[in-house]
Backbone as CSV, one residue per row, in Angstrom:
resi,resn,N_x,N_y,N_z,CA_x,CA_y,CA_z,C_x,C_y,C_z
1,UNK,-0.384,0.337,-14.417,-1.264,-0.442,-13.566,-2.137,0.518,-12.762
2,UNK,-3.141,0.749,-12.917,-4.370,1.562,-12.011,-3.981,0.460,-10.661
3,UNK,-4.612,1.868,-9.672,-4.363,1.500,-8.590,-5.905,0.905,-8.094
4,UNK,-5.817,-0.097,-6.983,-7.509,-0.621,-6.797,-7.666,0.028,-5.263
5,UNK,-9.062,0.181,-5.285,-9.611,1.150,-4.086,-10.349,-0.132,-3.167
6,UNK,-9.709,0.294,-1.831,-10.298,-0.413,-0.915,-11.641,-0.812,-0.631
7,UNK,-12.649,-2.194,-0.603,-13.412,-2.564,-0.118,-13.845,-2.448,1.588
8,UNK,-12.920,-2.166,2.189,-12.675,-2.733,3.362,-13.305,-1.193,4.271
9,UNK,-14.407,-1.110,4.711,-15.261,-0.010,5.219,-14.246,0.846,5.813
10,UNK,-13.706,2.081,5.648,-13.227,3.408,6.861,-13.367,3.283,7.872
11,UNK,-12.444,3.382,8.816,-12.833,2.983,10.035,-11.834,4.465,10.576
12,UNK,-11.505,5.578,10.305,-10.737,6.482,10.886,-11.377,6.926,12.515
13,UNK,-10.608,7.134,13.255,-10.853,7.826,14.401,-11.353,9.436,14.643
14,UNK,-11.843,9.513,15.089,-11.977,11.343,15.673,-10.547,12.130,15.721
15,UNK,-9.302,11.517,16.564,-8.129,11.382,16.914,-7.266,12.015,15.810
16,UNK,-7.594,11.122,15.006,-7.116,10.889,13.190,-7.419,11.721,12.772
17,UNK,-8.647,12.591,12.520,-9.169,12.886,11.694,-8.992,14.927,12.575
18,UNK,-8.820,14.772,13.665,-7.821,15.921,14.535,-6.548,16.283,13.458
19,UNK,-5.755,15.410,13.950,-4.620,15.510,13.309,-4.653,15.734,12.173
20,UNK,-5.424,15.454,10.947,-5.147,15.617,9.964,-6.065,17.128,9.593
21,UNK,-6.449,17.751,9.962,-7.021,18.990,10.049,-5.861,20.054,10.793
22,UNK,-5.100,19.098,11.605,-4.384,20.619,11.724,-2.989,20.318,10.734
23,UNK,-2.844,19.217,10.097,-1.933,19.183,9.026,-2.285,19.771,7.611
24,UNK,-3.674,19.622,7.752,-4.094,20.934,6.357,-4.397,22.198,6.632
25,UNK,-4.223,22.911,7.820,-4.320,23.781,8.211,-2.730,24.290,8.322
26,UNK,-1.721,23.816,8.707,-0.672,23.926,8.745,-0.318,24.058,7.142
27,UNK,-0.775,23.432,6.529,0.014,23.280,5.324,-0.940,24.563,4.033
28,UNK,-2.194,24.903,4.355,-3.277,25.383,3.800,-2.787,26.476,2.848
29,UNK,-1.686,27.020,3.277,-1.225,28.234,1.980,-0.236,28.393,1.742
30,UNK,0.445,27.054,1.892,1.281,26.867,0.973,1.276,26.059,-0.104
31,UNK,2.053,26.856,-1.590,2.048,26.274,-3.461,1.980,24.750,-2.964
32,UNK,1.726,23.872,-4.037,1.963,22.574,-4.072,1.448,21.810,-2.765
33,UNK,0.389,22.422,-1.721,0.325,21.932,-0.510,-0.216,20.345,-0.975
34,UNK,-0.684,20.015,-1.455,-1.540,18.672,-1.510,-0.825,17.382,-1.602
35,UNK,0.239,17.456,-2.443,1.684,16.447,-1.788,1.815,16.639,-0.590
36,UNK,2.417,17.760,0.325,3.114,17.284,1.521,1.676,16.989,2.085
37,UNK,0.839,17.413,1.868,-0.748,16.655,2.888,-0.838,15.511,2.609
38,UNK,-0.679,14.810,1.574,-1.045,13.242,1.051,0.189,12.844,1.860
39,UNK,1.134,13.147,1.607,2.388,12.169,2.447,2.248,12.529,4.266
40,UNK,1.692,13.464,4.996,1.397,13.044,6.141,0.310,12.471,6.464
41,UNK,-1.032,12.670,5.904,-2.079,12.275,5.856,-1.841,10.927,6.059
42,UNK,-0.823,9.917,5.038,-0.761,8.157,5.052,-0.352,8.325,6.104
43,UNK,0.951,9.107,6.504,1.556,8.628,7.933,0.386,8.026,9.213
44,UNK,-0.687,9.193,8.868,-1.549,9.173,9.882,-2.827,8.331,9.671
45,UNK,-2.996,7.438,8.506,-4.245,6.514,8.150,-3.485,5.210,7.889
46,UNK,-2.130,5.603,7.540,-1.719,4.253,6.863,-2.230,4.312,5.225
47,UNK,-2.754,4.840,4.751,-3.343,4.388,3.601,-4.322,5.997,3.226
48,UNK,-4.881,6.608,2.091,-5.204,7.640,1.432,-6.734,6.701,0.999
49,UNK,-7.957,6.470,1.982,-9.345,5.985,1.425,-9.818,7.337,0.990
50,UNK,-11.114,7.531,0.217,-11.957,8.623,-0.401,-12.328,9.371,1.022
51,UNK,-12.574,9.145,2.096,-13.128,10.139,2.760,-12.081,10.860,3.390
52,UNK,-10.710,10.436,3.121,-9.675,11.603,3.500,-8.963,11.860,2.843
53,UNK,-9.627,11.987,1.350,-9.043,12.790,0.286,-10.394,13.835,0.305
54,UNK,-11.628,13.564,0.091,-12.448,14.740,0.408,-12.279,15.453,1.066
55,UNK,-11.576,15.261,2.867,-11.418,16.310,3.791,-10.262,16.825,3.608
56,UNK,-9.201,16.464,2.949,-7.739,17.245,2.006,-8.681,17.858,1.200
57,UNK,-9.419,17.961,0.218,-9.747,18.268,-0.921,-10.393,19.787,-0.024
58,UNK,-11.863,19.572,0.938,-12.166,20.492,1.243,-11.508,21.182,2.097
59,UNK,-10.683,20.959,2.770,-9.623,22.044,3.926,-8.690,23.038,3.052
60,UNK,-8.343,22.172,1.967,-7.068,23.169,0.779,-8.089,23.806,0.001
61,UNK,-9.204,23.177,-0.406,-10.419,24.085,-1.124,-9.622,24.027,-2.379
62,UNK,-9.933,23.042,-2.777,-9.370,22.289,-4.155,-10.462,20.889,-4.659
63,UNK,-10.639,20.652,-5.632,-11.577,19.740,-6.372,-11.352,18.776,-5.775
64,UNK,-11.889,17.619,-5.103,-11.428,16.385,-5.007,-10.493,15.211,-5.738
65,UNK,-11.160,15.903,-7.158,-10.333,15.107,-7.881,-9.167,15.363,-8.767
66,UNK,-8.678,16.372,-8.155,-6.999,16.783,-7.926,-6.727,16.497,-6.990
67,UNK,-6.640,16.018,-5.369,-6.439,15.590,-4.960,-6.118,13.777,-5.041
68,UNK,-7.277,13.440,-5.767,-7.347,11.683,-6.379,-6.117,11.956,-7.160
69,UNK,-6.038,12.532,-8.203,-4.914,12.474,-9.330,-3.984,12.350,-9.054
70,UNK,-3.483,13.227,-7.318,-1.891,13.731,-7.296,-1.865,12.157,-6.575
71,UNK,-2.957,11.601,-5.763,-2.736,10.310,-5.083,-2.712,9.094,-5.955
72,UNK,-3.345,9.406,-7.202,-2.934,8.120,-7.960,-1.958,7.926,-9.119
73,UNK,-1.351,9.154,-9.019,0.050,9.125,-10.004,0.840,9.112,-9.230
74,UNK,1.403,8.871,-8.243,2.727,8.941,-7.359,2.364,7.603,-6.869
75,UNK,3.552,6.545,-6.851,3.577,5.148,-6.492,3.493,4.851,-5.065
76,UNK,3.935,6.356,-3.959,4.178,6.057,-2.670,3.256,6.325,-2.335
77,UNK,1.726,6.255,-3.091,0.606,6.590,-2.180,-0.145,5.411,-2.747
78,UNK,-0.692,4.866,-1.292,-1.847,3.743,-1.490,-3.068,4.212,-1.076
79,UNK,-4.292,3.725,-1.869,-5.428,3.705,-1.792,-6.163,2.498,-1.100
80,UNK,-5.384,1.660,-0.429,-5.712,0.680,0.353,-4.926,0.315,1.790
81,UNK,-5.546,-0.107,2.605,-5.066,-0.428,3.739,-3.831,-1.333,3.664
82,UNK,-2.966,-1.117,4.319,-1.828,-1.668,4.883,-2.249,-3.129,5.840
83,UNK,-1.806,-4.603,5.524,-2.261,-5.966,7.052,-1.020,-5.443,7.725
84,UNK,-1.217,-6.178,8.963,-0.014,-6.183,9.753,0.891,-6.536,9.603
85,UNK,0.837,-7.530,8.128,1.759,-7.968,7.740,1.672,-7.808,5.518
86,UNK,2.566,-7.115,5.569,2.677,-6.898,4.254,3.918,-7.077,3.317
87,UNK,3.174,-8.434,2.413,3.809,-8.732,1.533,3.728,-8.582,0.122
88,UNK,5.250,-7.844,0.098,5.625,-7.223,-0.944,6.275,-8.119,-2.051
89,UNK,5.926,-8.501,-3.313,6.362,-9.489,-4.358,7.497,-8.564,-4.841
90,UNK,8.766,-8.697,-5.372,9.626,-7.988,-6.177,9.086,-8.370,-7.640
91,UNK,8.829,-8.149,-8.660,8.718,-8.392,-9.961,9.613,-7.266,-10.910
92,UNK,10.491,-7.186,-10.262,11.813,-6.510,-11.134,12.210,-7.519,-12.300
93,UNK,12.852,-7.211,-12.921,13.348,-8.091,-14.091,13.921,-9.697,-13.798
94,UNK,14.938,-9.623,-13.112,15.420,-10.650,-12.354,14.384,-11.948,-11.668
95,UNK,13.731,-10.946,-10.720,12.702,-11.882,-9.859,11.987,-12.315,-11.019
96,UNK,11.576,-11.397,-12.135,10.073,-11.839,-12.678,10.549,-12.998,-13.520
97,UNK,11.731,-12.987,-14.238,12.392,-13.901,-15.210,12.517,-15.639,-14.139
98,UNK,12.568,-15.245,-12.883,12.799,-16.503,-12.242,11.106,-17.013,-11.353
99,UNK,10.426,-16.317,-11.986,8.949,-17.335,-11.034,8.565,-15.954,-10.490
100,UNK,8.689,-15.005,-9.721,8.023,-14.043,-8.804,6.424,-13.566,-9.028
101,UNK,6.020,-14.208,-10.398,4.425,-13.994,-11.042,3.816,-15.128,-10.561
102,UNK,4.540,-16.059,-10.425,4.017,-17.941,-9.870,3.825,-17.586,-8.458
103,UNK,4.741,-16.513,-7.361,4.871,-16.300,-6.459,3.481,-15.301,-5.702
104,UNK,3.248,-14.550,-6.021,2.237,-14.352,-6.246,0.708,-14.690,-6.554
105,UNK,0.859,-15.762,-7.931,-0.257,-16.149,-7.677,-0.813,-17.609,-6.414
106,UNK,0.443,-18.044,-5.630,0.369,-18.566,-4.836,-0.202,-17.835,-3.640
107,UNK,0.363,-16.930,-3.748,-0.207,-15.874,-2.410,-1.796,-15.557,-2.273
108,UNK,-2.119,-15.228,-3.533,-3.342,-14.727,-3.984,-4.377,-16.192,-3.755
109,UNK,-3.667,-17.210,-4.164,-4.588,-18.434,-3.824,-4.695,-18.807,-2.451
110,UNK,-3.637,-18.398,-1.770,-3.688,-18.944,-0.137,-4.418,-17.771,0.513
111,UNK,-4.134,-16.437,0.322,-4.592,-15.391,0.992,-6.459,-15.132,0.395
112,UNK,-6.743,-15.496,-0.708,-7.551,-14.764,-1.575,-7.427,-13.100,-1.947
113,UNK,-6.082,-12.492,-2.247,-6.174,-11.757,-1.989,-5.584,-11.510,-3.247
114,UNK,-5.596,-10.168,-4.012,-4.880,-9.636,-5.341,-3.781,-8.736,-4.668
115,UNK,-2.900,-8.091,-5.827,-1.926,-7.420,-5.262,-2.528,-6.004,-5.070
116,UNK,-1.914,-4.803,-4.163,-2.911,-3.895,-3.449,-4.159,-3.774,-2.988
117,UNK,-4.429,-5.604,-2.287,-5.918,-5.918,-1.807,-5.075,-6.195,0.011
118,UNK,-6.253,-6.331,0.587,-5.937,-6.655,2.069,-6.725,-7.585,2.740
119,UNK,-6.192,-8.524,3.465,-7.934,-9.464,3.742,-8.503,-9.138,4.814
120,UNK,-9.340,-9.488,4.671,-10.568,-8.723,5.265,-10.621,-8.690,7.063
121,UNK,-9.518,-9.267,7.538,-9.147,-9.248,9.057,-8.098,-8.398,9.137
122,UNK,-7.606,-8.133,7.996,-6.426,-6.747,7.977,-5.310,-7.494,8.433
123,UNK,-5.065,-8.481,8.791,-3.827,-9.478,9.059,-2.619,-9.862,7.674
124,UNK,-2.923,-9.793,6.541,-2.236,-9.668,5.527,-2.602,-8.457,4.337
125,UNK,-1.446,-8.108,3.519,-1.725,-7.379,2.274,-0.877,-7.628,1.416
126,UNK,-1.242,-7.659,0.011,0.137,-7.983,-0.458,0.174,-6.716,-1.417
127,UNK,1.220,-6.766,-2.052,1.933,-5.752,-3.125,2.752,-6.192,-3.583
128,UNK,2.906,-5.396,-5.103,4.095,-5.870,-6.326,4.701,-4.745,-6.356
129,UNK,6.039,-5.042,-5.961,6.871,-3.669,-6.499,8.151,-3.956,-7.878
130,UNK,8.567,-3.095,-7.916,9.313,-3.165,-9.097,10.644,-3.912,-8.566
131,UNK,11.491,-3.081,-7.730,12.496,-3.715,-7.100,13.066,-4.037,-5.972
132,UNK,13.458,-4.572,-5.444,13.792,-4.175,-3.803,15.623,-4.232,-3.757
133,UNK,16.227,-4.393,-5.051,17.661,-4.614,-4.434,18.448,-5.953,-4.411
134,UNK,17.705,-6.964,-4.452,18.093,-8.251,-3.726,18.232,-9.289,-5.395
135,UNK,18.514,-8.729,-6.501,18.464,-9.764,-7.434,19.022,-11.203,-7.283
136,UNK,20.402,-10.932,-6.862,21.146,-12.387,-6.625,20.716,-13.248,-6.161
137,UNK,19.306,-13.037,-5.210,18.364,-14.130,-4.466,16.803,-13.642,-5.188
138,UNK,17.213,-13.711,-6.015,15.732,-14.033,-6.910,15.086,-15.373,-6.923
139,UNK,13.932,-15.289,-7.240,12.991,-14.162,-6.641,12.764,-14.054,-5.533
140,UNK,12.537,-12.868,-4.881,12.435,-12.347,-3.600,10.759,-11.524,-2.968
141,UNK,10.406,-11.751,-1.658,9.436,-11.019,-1.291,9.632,-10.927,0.042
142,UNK,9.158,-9.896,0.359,9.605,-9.081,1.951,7.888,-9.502,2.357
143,UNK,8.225,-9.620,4.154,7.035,-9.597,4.713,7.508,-8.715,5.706
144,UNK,6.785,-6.979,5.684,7.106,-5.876,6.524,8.983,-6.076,6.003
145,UNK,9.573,-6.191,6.976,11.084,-5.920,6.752,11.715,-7.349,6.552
146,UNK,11.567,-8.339,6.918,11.892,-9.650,6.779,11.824,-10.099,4.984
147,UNK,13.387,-10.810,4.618,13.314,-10.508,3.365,13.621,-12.089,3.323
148,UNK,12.893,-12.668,2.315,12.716,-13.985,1.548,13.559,-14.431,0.238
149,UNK,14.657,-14.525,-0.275,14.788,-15.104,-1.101,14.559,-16.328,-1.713
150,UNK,15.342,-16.749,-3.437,15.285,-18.023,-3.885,13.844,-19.186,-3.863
151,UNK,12.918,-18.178,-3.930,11.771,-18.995,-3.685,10.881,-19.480,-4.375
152,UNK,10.087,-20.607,-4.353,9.794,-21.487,-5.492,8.265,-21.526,-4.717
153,UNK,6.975,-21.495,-5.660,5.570,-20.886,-5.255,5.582,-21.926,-3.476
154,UNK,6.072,-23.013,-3.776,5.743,-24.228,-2.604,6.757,-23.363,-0.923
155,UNK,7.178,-22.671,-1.072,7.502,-22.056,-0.379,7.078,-20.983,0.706
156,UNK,6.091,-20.430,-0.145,4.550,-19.892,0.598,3.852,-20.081,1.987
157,UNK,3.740,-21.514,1.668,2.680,-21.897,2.645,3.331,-21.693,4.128
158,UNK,4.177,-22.075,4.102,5.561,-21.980,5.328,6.019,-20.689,5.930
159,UNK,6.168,-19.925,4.749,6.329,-18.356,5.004,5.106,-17.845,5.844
160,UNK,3.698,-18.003,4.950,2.752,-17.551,5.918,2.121,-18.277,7.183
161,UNK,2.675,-19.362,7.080,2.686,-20.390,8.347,3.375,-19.608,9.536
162,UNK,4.501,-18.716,9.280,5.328,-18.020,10.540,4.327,-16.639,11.104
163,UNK,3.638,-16.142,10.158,2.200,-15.261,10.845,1.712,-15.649,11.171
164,UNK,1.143,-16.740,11.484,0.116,-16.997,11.595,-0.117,-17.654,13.047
């Protein structure tokens, strides 16, 4: 599954963009630096957009798009913003065999939103992961840490009724 790149304009801080200069500076000569920069870098954006993979790219003085590569082959890096509330679909074997694709596209119809999309008030995001653990209550989807089992698409509306 290619990963999809955020619509949703950059909005980084001065602050942000501090910090993450002295984390590639810290990290600048050492092998393999561009992993541990991508994994503090999210800490500090929430999310890996193009203009702070260019400023990784130019601080390590490395191509940009070795930097893109190492961020879009490793699953723990997103190219999109994080809502305040993020819901995660399980589509592990279990969940997917019991509805968790129906689950989803319920989400996507109430939110307008696809999976690794965010809406456009940054108040929701959703995501598909492989597993979370929880088969016996299939299908399952987490919102942030709050975990949902046994759920049937009509179930939705209620769930995101408690954000809201």
């Amino acid at each position: 599954m290619q990963k999809k790149i955020s619509t949703i304009p950059f909005n980084g801080t001065p602050e942000q963009e501090a910090e993450l200069k002295k984390i590639i500076e810290k990290h600048k000569d050492d092998p393999g630096a561009i992993m541990p920069v991508l994994q503090e870098a999210q800490e500090v954006y929430g999310y890996l957009p193009r203009e702070v993979q260019i400023i990784i790219a130019e601080g390590l003085g490395v191509p940009v798009e070795e930097v893109y590569g190492v961020s879009t082959f490793y699953s723990q890096f997103s190219l999109t913003p994080k809502g305040k509330y993020n819901i995660s679909v399980c589509l592990g074997t279990a969940c997917y065999v019991k509805g968790s694709g129906k689950l989803i596209d319920e989400i996507t119809k109430k939110l307008g939103i696809g999976p690794e999309e965010c809406t456009e008030d940054g108040k929701f995001s959703l995501t598909a992961c492989r597993c979370i653990g929880a088969c016996g209550l299939a299908p399952v989807l987490t919102v942030n840490d709050e975990v949902y089992g046994r759920l049937v698409p009509e179930d939705i509306s209620e769930i995101l009724d408690k954000y809201n």
